[in-house]
Structures are given as structure tokens and as C-alpha cells.
N, C-alpha and C positions, 0 to 999 in steps of 0.2 A: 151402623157402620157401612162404608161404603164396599158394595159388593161388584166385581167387575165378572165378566162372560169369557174363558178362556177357550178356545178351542183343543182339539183332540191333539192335534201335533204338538202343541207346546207344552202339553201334561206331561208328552212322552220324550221332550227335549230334555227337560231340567228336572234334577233332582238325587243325580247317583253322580258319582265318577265314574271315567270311562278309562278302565286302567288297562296300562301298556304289558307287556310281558315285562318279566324283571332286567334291570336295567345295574349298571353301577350309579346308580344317584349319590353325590358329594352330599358330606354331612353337613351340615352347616360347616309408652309399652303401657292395650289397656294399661293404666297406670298403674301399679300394685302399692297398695297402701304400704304406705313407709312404718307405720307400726307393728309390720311383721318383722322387718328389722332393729335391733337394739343398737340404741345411739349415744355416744357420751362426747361432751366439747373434748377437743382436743388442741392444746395453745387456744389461739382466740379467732384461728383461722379457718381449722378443720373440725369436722365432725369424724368420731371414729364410729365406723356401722358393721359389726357383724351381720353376713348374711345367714341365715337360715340353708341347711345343706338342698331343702327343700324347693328352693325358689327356683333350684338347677329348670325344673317340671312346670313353673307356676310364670306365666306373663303373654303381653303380647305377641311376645317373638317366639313363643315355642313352636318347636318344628314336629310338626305330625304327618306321617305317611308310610307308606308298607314298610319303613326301616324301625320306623321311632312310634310306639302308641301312645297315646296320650296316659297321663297320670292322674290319677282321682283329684290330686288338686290341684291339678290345671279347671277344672269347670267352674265358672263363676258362681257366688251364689246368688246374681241380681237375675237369673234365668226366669223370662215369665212368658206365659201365652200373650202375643202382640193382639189377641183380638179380645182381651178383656178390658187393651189398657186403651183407649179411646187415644190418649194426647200423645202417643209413642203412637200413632198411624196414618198421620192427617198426610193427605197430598198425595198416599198411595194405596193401592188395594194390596190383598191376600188373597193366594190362594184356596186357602180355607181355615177354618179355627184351631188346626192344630199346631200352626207357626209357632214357636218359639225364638227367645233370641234375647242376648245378655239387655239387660235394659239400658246398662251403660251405650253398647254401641248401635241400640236403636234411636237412642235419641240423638248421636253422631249421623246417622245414616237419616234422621229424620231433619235433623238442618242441612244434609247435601240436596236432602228430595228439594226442598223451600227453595234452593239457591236453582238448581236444575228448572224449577219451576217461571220461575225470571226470565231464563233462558228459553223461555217457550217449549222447554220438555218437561212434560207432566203426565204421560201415560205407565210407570213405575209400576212392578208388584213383587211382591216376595211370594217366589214359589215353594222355599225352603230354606229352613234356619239351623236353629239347635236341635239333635236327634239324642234322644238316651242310645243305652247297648242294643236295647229289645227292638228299636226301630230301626236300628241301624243292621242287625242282625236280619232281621224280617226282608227288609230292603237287598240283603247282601242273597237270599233264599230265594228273593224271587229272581234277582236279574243275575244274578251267578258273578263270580269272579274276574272276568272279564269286565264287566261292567260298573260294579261297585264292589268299596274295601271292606271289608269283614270289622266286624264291634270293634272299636278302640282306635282304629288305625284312620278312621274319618276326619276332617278337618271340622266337621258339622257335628261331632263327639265333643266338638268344646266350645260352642256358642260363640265362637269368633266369626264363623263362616255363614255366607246366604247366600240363596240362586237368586239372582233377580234378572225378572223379564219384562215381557213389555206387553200392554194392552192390546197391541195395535199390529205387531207382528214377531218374529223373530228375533231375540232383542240381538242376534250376531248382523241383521238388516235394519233396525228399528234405530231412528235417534237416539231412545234411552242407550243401547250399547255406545252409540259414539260417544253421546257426553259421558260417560260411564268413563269410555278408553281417555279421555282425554283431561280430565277433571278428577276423578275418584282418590287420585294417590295426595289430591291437595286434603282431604277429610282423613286419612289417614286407611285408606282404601286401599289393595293392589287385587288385579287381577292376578288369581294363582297360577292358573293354569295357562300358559297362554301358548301360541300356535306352533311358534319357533323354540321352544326350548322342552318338548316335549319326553327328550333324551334323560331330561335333568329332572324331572317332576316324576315320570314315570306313570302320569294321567295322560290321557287326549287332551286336544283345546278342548276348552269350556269357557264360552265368551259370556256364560252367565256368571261366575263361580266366585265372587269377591271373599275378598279375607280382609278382616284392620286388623295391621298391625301396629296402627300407631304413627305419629309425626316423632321424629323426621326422618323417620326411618321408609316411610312410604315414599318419600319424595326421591331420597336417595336411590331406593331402589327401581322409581320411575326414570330418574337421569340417568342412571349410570344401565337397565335393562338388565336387574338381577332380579330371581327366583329369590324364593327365601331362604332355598338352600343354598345359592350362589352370595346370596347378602353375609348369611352367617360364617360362610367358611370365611367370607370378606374381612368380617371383624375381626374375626380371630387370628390374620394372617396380620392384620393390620396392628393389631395391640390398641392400641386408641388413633381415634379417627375425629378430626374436626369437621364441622359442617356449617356453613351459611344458609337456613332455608328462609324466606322471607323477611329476611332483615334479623334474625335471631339466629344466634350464635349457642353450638350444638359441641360438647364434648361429651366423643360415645369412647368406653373399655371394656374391653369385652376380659373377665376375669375366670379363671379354672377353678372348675370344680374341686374343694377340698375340705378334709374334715372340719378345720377351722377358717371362713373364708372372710376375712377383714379386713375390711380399706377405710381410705381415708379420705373426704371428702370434702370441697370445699361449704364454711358454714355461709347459712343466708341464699344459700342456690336449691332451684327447688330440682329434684333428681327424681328418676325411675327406676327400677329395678326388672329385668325379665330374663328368665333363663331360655333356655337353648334347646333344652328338653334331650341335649344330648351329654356334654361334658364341660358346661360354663353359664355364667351370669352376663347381661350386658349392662352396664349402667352408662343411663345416657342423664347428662348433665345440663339446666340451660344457661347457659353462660348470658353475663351482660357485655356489651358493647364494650369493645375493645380489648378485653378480659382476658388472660392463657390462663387459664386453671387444668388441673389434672386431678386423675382419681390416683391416688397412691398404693399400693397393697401393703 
């Protein structure tokens, strides 16, 4: 495996959140297999989907932070050490072997490395991935409160999150950060933390700190300069929301959390499912060309 030489400063740059005092942070997809939801035709046009009350906790878009913890089945189960898996690492180094990371969006993040590479940037590493309670806990013991969030409340608690730096320098100085700012939200990448909206995250910048949430959800929230917390109150305020991101045609609804939660959805389209992790589901829909469809409840 290819092994890269970091320096002392950059072990100590990345790796924790650098958290604010308490703030009013606003409340508010990995795809989730659709066989967690039950489905029966409905006419010849709709599919009827009960969601699971559970899915509120379970997708790309859930929201984690000192407000909201994560929930046991928000954690993927494709979680694996990246340095066993040889073909989930080409084109970038590790920090060390005890990276973890969902294998679904390593191999996402492993076709931005290739494409980045194109581009004549190819000094890439992951400093930090997915963390269980005990790591995160360990981590929160040694740099205190201030510095990192306590068990559950991590974004790196759910294998969605990775620091990534650079071989070469600082990746907030380092090409990799630029192509990073400027490229990452087309893979389905956003930076979470970022410098100006630090009221609203309740972290410091962290120009390492990537999150996927998913297309076209990243895209939006690169055009429009929404948090994930600023995206999901978006949805929600919105009811459904159409979107164009490269030539495909996007119907997102964001649905309330309820003991029986079931809509109705166009058949033949292929949809996602992701809760909110606070009080709703989003279902984003891919529409064809020319198409108005809707999610119905």
C-alpha cells in the first residue's frame, strides 16, 4: 500500500471538531435501499411506499451535531478498514490503518481522487474517517470540549464524514483544498464546516472536514451556500422543491414524521429515501425530461 510521510503540524490540524460555545443552530441520499420500504402498484401510475417510522434517523441527509445524535441505525453496515481494501485506495494515501469509511462512499470519493488526478492534483490523504463511541470518546478526553463533540454527537460517528489533507502542505493552502472547494459538491461531497456560517454549524472552519450527502442535494446546497442545517430547514419550508442538476430533472419532499407515513410515488422512477434525523423524511425523485411528477402523501 502506498504509504505517505506527514508532518507534526498536520497530525495536529485534522482530526476533531473545533466546537463553538452553544449557539441557536436552525434545525434542519447514501441511497437507502428501497426494500426497507413496502411497496404496492397503485392505478398504473403510482407506487404506494410505507415508510418505516425509522428511516426519520437512517440516510444521507441526516443531521448530527451538539443538537441531534446520531441513531444506531444511521451507521452503515458497508463500514470497513480502507487499508485492507487495496481497490477502495488507489490514487491516495492514509494516515494510518486504522481509517475506516462506508465502502459505498469510498469508492465515491475514490472516482473524485481519479478525476482530481486528471487535473494534475494527486497529493490526496485521508486523515480520518468513521470513528465507533470508544474513539470518539477517547478523542473527546483528550482534546476536551472545546475542541471535539462527545460520543454520538460526531459527524465521523456515522461513516459519512472524512478529514482529508494534503501530502504536500496544509490542505486550507494545498491545491487538493482548492479542487476540493471547487469540484467536491459535483461527487456528491460538501464541505460541512465552512468559514462564514460558523454561527450556524456551531464548529470552527474546517477546510479539511467533507461530508456526502449525496446528489443533488450537494449541488444545491453548493449553488444556493446552504449548511445542511440551512438545506433541511429549506426543504421543509419548501414542501417539495424541483431541481435541474446536469441535465436531470430532480423532485425532492420533504415528508413529517408520523406513526403511519405513506405516499405515493410515481412508478418506473427510480427514488431515495433519507430522514432528517430530526422530524421528517426527504424523498428525492429522478424525474425524466420534461416530466412534473409529485410525491403525494
Amino acid at each position: 500500500m502506498k504509504k505517505w510521510l506527514v508532518s507534526l503540524s498536520l497530525l495536529l490540524l485534522v482530526g476533531c471538531e473545533s466546537v463553538l460555545p452553544a449557539q441557536n443552530v436552525n434545525m434542519n441520499a447514501q441511497e437507502n435501499n428501497v426494500d426497507q420500504a413496502s411497496e404496492s402498484t397503485s392505478k398504473d401510475m403510482y407506487n404506494t411506499v410505507t415508510i418505516p417510522k425509522e428511516q426519520v434517523h437512517k440516510g444521507n441527509l441526516v443531521l448530527v451535531n451538539k443538537e441531534y445524535p446520531i441513531h444506531p441505525d444511521a451507521i452503515p453496515a458497508d463500514i470497513v478498514y480502507l487499508y485492507e481494501n487495496n481497490e477502495l485506495t488507489q490514487g491516495y494515501g492514509l494516515l494510518d490503518n486504522t481509517i475506516q469509511l462506508s465502502t459505498n462512499i469510498a469508492q465515491i470519493f475514490g472516482e473524485m481522487i481519479q478525476d482530481a488526478d486528471k487535473d494534475g492534483v494527486s497529493h490526496f490523504m485521508i486523515s480520518s474517517g468513521y470513528r465507533d463511541e470508544s474513539e470518539q470518546e477517547k478523542l473527546y478526553e483528550e482534546k476536551g470540549g472545546e475542541y471535539a463533540l462527545p460520543p454520538g454527537y460526531s459527524e465521523h460517528n456515522i461513516g459519512f464524514a472524512l478529514d482529508i489533507g494534503s501530502t504536500l502542505e496544509s490542505i486550507s493552502t494545498a491545491p487538493e483544498g482548492a479542487w476540493l472547494q471547487e469540484h467536491a459538491s459535483e461527487y456528491g461531497f460538501i464541505l460541512r464546516y465552512p468559514e462564514d456560517k460558523t454561527d450556524i454549524t456551531g464548529i470552527m472552519y474546517e477546510p479539511w472536514h467533507f461530508r456526502y450527502v449525496g446528489l443533488p442535494h450537494s449541488k444545491i446546497m453548493d449553488d444556493k451556500n446552504l449548511t445542511l442545517e440551512e438545506y433541511l430547514d429549506f426543504l421543509k419550508e419548501q414542501g417539495n422543491y424541483t431541481a435541474t442538476i446536469d441535465g436531470q430533472n430532480y423532485q425532492i419532499s420533504f415528508v413529517p414524521v408520523s406513526d403511519h407515513m405513506t405516499i405515493e410515488v410515481p412508478a418506473q422512477h427510480q427514488y431515495e429515501l433519507s430522514g432528517n434525523n430530526v422530524d421528517g423524511v426527504i424523498v428525492t425523485i429522478h424525474q425524466n425530461e420534461g416530466e412534473d411528477v409529485e410525491v403525494m402523501e
